[in-house]
C-alpha positions in Angstrom: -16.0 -6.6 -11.2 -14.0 -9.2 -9.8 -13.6 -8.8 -5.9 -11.6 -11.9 -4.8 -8.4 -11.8 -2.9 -5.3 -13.0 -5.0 -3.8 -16.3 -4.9 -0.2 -16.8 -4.0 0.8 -17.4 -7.6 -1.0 -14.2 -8.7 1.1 -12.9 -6.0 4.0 -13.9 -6.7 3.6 -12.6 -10.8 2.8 -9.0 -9.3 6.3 -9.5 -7.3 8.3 -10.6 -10.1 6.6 -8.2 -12.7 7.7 -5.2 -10.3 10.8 -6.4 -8.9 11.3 -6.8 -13.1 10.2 -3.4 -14.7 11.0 -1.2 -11.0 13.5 1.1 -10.2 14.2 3.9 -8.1 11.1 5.6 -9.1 9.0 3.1 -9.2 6.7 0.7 -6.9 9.3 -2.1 -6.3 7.2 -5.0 -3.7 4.0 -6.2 -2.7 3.9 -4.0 0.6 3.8 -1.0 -1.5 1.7 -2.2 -4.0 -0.4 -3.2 -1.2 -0.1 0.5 0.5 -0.6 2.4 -3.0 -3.9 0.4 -3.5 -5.6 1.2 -0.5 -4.7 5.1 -0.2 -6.3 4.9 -3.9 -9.8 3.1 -3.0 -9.5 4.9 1.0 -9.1 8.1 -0.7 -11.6 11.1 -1.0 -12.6 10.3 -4.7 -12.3 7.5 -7.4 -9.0 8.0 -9.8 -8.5 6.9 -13.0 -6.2 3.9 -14.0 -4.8 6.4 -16.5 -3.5 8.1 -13.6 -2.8 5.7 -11.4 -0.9 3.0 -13.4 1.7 5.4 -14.9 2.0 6.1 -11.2 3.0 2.4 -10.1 6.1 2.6 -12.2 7.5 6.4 -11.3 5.3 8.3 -14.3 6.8 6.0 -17.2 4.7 2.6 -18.3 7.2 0.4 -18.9 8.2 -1.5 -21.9 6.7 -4.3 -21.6 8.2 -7.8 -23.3 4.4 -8.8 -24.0 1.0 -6.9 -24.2 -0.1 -10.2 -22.6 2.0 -9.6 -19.6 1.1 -6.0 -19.2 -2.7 -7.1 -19.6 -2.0 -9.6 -16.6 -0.6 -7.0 -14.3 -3.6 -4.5 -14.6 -5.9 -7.3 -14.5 -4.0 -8.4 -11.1 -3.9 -4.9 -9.9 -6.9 -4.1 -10.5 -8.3 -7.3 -8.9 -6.2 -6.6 -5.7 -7.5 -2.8 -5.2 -11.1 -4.2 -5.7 -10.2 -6.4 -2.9 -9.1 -4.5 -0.6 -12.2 -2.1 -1.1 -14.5 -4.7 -0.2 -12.9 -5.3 2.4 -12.3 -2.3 4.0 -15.7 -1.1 3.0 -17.3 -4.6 4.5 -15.4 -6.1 6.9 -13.0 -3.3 8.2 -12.0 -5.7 11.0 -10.8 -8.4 8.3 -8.7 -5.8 6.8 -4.4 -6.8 6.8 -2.4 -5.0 5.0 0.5 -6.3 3.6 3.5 -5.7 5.5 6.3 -7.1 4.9 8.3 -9.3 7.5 12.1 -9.4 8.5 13.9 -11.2 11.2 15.7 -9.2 14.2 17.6 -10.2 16.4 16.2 -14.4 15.4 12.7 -12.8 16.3 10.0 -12.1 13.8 9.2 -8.4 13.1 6.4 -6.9 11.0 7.6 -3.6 8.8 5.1 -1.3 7.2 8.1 1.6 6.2 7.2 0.3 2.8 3.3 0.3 2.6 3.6 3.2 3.9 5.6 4.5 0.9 2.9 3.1 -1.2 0.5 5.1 0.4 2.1 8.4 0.4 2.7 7.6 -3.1 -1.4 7.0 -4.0 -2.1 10.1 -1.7 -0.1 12.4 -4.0 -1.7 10.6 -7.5 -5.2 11.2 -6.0 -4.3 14.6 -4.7 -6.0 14.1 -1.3 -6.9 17.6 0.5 -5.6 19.0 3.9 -8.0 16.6 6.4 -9.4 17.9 9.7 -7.1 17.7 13.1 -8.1 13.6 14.1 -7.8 12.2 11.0 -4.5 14.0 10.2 -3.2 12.6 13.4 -4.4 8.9 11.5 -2.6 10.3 8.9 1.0 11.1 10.7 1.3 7.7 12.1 1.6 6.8 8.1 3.8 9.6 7.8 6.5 8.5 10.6 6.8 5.1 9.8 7.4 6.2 6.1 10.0 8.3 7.4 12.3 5.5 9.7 14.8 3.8 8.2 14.1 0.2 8.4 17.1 -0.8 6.3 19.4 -1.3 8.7 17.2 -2.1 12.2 19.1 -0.8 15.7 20.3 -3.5 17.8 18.7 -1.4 20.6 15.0 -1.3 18.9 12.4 -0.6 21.2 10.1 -3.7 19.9 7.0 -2.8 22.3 7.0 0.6 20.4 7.7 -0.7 17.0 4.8 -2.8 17.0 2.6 0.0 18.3 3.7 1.9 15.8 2.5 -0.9 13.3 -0.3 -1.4 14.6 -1.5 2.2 14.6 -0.5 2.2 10.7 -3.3 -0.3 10.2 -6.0 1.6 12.4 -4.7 4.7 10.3 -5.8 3.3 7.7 -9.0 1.9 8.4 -9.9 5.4 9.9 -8.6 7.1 7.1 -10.9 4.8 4.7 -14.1 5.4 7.1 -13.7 9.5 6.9 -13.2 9.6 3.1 -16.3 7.0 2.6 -18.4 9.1 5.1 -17.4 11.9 3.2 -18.7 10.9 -0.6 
């Protein structure tokens, strides 16, 4: 099983292979690519591709121009999600999630509304039980930043708590990872 992280241009081919077959349904970026895989290897058992690839794409594989290409994507995927196990499972404290990054207000600012999709999405694939009081709290910090509406940021934005808010996404889910490993 190969474990090693992507390289930008195997990045970049996961991009333009979603941004190409996606729509509404679908997994359309990287940050929710990134989110879906690490509810999927954090969750509280193993799921199939069979399940989870249809998944990536709304419940319909798409028609792909080339078995090639669709070989490429799973291989890339599949890569990726192994990645991100080992390192959440080794080196919890090397773990970044994939955010993605906007300007506001000619400042940089780190979003996670869409990894966050990707990670309810994974949740609901690997149909993840009702979890105990403190790691449902991890959980709702997922769930609220899912919920704002980053398209359109306020001019007023409270930055301090945006990037607390951030932040406690990414400690979500390294605490979310450590129950469900505990647990199996």
């Amino acid at each position: 099983m190969h474990h090693s992280p992507l390289n930008p241009a195997e990045f970049e081919f996961l991009e333009d292979t979603l941004l190409k077959y996606g729509d509404d349904h679908s997994v359309l970026n990287l940050a929710e690519l990134d989110g879906f895989c690490t509810a999927l290897v954090s969750g509280p058992t193993q799921v199939d591709i069979a399940e989870w690839f249809p998944a990536i794409w709304g419940g319909q594989n798409p028609d792909w121009q080339s078995p090639e290409e669709c070989k490429r994507f799973i291989e890339l995927s599949v890569r990726h999600l192994n990645a991100i196990a080992t390192a959440l499972a080794s080196a919890p404290t090397h773990f970044a999630p994939r955010f993605e990054e906007t300007e506001h207000q000619d400042r940089p600012l780190v979003l996670a509304e869409e990894w966050c999709f990707g990670y309810l999405r994974a949740m609901a694939v690997s149909n993840w039980p009702e979890l105990p009081a403190p790691q449902a709290a991890q959980l709702q910090a997922i769930i609220s930043c899912a919920e704002q509406d980053n398209f359109e940021l306020p001019a007023d934005l409270d930055l301090a708590q945006h990037r607390q808010a951030v932040a406690d996404v990414e400690q979500a889910a390294r605490g979310l990872h450590d129950y469900w490993l505990a647990q199996r």
